[in-house]
DSSP file (Angstrom, degrees, kcal/mol; ACC not computed):
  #  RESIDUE AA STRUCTURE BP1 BP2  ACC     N-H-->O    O-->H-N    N-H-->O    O-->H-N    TCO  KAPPA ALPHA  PHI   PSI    X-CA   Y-CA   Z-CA
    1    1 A X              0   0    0      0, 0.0     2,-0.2     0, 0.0    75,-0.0   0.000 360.0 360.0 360.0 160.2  165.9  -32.6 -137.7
    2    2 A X        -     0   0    0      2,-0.0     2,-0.6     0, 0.0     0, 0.0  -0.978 360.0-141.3-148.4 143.0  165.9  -36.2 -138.6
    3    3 A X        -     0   0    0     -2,-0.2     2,-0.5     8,-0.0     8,-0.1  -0.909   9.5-168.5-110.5 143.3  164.3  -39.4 -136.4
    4    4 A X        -     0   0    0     -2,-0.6     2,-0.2    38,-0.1    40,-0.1  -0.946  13.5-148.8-113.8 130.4  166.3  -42.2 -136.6
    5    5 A X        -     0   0    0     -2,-0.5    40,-0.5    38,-0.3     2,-0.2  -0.519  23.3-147.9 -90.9 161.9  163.9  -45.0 -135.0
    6    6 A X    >   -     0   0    0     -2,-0.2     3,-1.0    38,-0.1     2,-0.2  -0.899  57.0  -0.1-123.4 173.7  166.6  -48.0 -133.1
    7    7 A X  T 3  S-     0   0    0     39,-0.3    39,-1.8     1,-0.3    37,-0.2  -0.111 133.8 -16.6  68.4 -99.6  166.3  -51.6 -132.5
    8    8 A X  T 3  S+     0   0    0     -2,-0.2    78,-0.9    37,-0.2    -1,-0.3   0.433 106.8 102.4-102.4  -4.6  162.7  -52.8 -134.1
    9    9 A X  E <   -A   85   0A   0     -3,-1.0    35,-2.3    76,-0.2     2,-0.3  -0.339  45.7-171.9 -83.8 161.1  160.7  -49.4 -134.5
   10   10 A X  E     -A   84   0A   0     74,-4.9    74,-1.3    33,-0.2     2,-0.4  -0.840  25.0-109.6-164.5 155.2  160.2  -47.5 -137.7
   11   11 A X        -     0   0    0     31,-0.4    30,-2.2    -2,-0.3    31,-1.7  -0.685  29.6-160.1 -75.5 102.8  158.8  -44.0 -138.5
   12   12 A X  E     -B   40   0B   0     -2,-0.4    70,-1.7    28,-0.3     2,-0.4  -0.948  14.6-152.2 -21.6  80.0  155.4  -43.6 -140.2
   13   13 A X  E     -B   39   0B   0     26,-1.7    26,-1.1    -2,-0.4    68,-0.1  -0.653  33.2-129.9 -72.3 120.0  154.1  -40.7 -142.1
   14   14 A X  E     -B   38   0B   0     -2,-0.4     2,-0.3    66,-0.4    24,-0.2  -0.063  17.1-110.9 -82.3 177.5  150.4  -41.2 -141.7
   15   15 A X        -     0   0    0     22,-1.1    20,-0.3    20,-0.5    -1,-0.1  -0.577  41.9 -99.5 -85.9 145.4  147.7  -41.0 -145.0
   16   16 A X        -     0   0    0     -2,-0.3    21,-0.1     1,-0.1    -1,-0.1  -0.490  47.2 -98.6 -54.2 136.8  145.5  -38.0 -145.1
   17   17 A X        -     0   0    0     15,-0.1     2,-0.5    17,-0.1    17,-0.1  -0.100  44.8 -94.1 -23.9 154.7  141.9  -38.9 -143.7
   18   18 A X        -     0   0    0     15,-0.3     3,-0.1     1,-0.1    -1,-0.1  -0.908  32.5-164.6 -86.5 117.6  139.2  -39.6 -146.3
   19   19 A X        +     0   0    0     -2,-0.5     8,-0.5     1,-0.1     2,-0.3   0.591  69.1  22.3 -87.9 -22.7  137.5  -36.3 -147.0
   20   20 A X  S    S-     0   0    0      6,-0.3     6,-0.2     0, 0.0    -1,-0.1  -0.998  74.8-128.0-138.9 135.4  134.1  -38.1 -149.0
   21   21 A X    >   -     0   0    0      4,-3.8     3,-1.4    -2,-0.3    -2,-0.0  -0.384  34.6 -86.2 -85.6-162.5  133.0  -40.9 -148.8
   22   22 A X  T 3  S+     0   0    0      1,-0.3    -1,-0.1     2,-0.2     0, 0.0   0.862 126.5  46.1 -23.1 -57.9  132.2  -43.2 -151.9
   23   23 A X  T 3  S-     0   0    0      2,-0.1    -1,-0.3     1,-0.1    -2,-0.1   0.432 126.5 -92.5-104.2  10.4  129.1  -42.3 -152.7
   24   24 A X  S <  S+     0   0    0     -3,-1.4     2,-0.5     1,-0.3    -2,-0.2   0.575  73.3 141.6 106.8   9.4  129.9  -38.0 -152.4
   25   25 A X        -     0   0    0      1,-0.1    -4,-3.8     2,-0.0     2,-0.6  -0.826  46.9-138.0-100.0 122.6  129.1  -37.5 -149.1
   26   26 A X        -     0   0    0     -2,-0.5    -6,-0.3    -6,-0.2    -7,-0.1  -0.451  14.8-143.6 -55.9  85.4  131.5  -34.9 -147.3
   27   27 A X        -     0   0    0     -2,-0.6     5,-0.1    -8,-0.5    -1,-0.1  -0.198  10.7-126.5 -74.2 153.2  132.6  -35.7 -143.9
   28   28 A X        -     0   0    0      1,-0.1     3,-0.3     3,-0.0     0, 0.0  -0.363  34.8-103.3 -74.9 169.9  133.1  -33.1 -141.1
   29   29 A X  S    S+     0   0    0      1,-0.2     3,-0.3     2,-0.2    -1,-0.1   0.726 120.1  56.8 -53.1 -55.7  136.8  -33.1 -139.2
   30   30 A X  S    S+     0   0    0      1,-0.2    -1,-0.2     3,-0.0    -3,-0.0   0.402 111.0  34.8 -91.9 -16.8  135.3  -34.8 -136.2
   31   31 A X  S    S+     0   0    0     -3,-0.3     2,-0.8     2,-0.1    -1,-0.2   0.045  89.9 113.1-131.6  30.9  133.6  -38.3 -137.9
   32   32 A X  S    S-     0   0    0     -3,-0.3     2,-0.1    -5,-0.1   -15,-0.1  -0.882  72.5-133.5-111.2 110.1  136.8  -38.4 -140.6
   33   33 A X        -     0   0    0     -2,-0.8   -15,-0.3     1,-0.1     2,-0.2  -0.338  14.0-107.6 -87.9 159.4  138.4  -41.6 -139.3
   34   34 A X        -     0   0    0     -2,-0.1     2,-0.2   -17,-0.1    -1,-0.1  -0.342  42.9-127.3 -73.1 120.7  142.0  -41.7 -138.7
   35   35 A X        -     0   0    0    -20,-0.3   -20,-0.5    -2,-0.2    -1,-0.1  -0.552   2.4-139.8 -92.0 169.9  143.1  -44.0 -141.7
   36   36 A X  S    S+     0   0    0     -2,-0.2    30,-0.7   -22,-0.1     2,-0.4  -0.250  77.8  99.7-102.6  24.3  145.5  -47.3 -140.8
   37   37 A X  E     + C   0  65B   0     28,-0.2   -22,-1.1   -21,-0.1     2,-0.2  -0.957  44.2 154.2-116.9 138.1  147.6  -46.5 -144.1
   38   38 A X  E     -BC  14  64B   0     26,-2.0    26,-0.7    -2,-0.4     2,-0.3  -0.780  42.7-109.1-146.4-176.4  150.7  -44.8 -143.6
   39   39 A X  E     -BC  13  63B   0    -26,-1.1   -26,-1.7    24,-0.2     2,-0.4  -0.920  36.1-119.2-102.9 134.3  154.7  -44.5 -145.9
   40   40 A X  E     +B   12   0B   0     22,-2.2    21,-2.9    -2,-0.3    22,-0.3  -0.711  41.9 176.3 -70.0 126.1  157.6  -46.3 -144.1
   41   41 A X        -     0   0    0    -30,-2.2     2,-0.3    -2,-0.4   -29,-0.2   0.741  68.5  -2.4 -76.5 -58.7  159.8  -42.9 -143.7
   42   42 A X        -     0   0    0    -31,-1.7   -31,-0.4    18,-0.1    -1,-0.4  -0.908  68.1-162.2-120.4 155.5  162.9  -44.4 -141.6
   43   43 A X        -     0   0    0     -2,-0.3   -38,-0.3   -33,-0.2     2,-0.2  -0.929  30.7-110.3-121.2 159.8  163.0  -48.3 -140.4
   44   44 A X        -     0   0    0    -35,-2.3   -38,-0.1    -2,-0.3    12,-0.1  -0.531  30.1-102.2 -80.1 139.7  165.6  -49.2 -137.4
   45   45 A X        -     0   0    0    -40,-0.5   -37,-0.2    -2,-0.2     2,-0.1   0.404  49.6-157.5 -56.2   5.8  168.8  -51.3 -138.0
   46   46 A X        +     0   0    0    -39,-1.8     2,-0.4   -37,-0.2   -39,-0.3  -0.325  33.4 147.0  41.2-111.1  166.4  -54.3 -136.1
   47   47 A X  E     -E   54   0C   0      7,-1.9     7,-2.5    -2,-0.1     2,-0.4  -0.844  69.8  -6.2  91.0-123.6  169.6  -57.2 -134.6
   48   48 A X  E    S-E   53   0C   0     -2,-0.4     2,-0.3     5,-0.2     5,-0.2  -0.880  71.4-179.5-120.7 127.0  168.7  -58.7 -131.6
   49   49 A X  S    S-     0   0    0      3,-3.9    -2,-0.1    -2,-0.4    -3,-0.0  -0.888  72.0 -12.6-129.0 110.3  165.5  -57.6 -130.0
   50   50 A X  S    S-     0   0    0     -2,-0.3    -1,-0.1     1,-0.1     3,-0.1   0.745 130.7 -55.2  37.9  48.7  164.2  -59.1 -126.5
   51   51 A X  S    S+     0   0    0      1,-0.2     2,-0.3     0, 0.0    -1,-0.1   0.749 122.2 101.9  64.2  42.0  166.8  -61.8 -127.1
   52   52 A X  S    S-     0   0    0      2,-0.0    -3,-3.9     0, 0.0     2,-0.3  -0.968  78.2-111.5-141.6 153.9  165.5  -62.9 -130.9
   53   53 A X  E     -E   48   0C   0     -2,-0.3     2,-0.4    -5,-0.2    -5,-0.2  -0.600  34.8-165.6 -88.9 141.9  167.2  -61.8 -134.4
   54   54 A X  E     -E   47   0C   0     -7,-2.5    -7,-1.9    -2,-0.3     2,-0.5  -0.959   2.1-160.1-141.1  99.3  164.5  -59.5 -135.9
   55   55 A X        -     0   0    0     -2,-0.4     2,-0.2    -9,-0.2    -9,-0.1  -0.846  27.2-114.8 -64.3 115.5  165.3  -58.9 -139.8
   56   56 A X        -     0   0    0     -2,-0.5   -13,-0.0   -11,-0.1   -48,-0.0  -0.638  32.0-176.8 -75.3 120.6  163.6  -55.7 -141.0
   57   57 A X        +     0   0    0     -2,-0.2     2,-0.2     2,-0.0    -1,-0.1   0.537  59.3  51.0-106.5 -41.6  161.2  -56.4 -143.4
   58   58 A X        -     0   0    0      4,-0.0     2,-0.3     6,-0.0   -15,-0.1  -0.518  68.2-163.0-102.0 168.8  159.8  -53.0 -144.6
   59   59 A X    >   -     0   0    0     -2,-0.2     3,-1.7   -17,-0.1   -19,-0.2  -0.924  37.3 -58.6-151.6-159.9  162.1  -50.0 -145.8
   60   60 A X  T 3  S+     0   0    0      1,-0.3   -19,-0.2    -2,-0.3   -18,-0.1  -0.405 120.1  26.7 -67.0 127.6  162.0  -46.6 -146.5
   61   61 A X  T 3  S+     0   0    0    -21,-2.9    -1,-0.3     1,-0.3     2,-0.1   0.419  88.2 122.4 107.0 -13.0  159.3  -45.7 -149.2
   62   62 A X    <   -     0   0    0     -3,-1.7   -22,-2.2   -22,-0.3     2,-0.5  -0.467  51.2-142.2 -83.7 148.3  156.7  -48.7 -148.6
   63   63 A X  E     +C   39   0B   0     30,-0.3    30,-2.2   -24,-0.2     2,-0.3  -0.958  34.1 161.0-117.3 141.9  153.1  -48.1 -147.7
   64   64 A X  E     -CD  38  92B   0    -26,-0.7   -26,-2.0    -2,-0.5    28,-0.3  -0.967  36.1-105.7-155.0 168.5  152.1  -50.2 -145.8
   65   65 A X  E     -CD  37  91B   0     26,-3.8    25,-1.9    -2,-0.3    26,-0.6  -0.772  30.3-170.8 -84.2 125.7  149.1  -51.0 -142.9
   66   66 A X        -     0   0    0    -30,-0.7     2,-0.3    -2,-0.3    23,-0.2  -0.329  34.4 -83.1-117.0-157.8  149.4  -50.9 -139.3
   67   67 A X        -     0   0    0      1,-0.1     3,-0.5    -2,-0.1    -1,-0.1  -0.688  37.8-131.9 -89.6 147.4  147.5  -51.9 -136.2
   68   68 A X  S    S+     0   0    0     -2,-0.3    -1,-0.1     1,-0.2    -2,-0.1   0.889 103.5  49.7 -71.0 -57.8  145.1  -49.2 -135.5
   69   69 A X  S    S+     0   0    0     -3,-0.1    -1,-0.2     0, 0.0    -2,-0.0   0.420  98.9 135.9 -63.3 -24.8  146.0  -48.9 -131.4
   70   70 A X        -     0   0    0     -3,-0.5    14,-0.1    18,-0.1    -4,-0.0   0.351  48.2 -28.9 -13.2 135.3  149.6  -48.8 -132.6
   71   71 A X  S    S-     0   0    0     14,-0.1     2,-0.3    11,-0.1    13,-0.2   0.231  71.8 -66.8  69.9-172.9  152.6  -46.9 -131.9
   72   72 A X        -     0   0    0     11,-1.7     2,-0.3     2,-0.0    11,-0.1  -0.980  35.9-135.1-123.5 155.9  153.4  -43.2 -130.6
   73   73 A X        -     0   0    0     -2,-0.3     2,-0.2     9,-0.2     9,-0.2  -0.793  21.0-168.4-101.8 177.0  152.7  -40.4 -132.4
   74   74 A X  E     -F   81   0D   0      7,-2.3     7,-2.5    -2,-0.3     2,-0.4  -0.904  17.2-149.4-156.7 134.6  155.6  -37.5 -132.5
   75   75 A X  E     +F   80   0D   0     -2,-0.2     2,-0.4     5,-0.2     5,-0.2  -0.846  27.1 175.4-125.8 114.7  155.1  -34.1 -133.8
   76   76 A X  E >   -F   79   0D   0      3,-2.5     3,-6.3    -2,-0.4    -2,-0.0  -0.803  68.7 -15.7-104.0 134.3  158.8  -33.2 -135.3
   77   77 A X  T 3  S-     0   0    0     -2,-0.4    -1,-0.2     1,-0.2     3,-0.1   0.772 128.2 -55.8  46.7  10.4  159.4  -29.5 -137.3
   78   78 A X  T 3  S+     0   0    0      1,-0.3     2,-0.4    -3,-0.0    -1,-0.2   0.559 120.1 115.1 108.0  -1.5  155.3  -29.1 -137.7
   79   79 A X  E <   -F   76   0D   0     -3,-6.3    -3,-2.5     2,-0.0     2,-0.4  -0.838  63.3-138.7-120.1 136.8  155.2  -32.5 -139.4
   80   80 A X  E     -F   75   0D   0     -2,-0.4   -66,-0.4    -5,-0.2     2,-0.3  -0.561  22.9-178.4 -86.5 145.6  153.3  -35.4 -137.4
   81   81 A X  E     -F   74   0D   0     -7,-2.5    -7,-2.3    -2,-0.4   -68,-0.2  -0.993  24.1-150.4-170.9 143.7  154.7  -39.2 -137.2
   82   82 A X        -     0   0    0    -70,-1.7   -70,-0.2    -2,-0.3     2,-0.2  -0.438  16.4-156.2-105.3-174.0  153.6  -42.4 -135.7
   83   83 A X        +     0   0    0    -72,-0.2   -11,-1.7    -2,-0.2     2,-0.2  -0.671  24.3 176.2-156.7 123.6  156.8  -44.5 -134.7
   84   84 A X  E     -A   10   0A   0    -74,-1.3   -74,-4.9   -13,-0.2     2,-0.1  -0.709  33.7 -96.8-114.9 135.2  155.7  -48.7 -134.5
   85   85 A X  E >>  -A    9   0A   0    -76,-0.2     3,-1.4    -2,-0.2     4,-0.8  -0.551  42.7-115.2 -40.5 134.9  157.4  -52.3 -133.9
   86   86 A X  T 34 S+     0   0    0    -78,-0.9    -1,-0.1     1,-0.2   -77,-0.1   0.724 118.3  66.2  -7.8 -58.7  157.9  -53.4 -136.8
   87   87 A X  T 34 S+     0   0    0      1,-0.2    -1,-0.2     3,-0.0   -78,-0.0   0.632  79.9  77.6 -45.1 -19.6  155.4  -55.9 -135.7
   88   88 A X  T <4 S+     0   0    0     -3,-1.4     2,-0.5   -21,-0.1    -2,-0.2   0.771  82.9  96.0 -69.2 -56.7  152.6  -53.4 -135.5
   89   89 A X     <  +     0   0    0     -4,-0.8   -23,-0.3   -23,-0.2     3,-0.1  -0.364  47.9 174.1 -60.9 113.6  152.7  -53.9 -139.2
   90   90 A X        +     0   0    0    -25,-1.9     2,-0.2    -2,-0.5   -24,-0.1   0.536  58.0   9.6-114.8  -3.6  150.6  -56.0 -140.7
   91   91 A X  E     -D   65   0B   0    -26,-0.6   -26,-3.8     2,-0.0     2,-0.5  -0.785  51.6-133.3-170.9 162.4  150.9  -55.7 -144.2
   92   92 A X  E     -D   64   0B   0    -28,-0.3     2,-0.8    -2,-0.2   -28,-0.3  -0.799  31.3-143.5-106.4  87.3  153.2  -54.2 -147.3
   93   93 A X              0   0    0    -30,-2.2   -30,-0.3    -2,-0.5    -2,-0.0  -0.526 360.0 360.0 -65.8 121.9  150.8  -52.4 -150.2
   94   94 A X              0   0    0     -2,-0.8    -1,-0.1   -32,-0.1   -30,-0.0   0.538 360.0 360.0-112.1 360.0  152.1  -53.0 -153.3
């Protein structure tokens, strides 16, 4: 199966958790925070979205930052995915 996101959204494969911190210390399951880095997997064809043209900005393959409260998540085939506005994105890591 394959999501195709519509209008403004696009599909997010999220970043692993940090497993240590900096300085060696090993976090348990339960205080390893969810990180706010994900890879753009699909973006939506954007057009006209609540009556304004919305260009798409990101594309498939970018990493990029979102808002943490953000999105929905989706669990598709075993594999987990947020899908976000385009706005939800706040910056492109390059």
């Amino acid at each position: 199966m394959k999501l195709v996101p519509l209008g403004d959204r696009v599909v997010l494969k999220q970043a692993e958790p940090e497993e240590k911190t900096q300085s060696g210390i090993i976090l348990t399951t339960q205080s390893q925070e969810k990180p706010q880095q994900a890879e753009v997997i699909a973006v939506g064809p954007g057009g006209v979205v609540d009556g304004k043209e919305v260009t798409m900005q990101v594309k498939a393959g970018d990493k990029v930052i979102y808002s943490k409260y953000a999105g929905n998540e989706v669990k598709l085939d075993g594999e987990e995915y947020i899908i976000v506005r385009q706005n939800d994105i706040l910056a492109v890591v390059e």
